[in-house]
Every structure is written in structure tokens, then in C-alpha cells.
N, C-alpha and C positions, 0 to 999 in steps of 0.2 A: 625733256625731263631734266637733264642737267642745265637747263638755262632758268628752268624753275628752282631749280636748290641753290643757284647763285644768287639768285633773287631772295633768296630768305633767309641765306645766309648773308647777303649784305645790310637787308632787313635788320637782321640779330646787331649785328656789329653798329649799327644806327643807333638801336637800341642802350644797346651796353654802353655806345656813347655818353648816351642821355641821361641815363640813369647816375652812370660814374661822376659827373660834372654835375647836377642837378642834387643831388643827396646830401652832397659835402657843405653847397653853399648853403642849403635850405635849415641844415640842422644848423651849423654855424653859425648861421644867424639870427636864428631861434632863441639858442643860446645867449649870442650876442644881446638880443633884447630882452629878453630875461634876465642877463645881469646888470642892465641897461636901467632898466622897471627898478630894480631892488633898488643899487645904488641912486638914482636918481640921477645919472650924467648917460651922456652921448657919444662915447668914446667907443665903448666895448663892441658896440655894433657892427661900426666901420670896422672896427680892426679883425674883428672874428669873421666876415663879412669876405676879407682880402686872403684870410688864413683859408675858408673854404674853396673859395678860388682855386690860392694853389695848390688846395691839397688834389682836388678837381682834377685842377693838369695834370698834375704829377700821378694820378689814374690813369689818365686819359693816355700818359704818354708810356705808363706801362703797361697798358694793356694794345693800346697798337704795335710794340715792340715783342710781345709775345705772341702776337696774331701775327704778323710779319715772320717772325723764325718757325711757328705752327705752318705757314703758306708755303714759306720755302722749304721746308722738311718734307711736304705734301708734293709739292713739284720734283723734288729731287728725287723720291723715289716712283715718281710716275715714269719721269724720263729711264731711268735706269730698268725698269719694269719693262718699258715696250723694246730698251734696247735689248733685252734677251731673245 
């Protein structure tokens, strides 16, 4: 049982990945070309394009930093749990 909720719990966190990195670039660049279309240049795309990126990362890298101190706060009081 517990090797099945690590599994879907790694599942999720795949997830959340995807979602995080995948959202930022798609709208951004949506954008990007919509003001791309109006203006009539090639500029805004790329650049809003690079902006989704790293807004992306900068998800990506705060939500592994909160799952990381969520993991160890979870172990920490397992361990202290069984030491009793």
C-alpha cells in the first residue's frame, strides 16, 4: 500500500511539474503573438516566449523547494515518532 501512494504521489508532483512549466510558456506566448498580429513585427513573441520560460522555472524551482522542506518535515517527525 505505501509503495502505491509513492507512486501517485510521485505521479502528482510529475504532474505539478507540467502543468507549472507548460502554462506560463503557452499563455506567454499566446500573448506574444497577439501582440505580434496587431503590431505587425516579430519581436514580442520571442521575447514573451523567454519571459514564460523563466517564469516556468522560477515555479518549477519553487515548488520543488516547498516539496523538499514538506518531505523533510514528514521524515523528521516519522523518525522522532518511532523513536518514542
Amino acid at each position: 500500500m505505501e509503495n502505491k501512494r509513492n507512486y501517485l504521489r510521485l505521479l502528482t508532483y510529475i504532474t505539478q511539474f507540467a502543468i507549472n512549466m507548460i502554462v506560463p510558456i503557452g499563455l506567454c506566448s499566446f500573448l506574444g503573438y497577439l501582440i505580434d498580429s496587431k503590431l505587425d513585427t516579430s519581436v514580442f513573441f520571442i521575447i514573451l516566449f523567454f519571459l514564460g520560460a523563466i517564469a516556468g522555472g522560477r515555479n518549477i524551482y519553487i515548488l520543488a523547494k516547498r516539496e523538499m522542506r514538506n518531505d523533510n518535515a514528514c521524515k523528521g517527525s516519522r523518525t522522532s515518532s518511532k523513536d518514542k
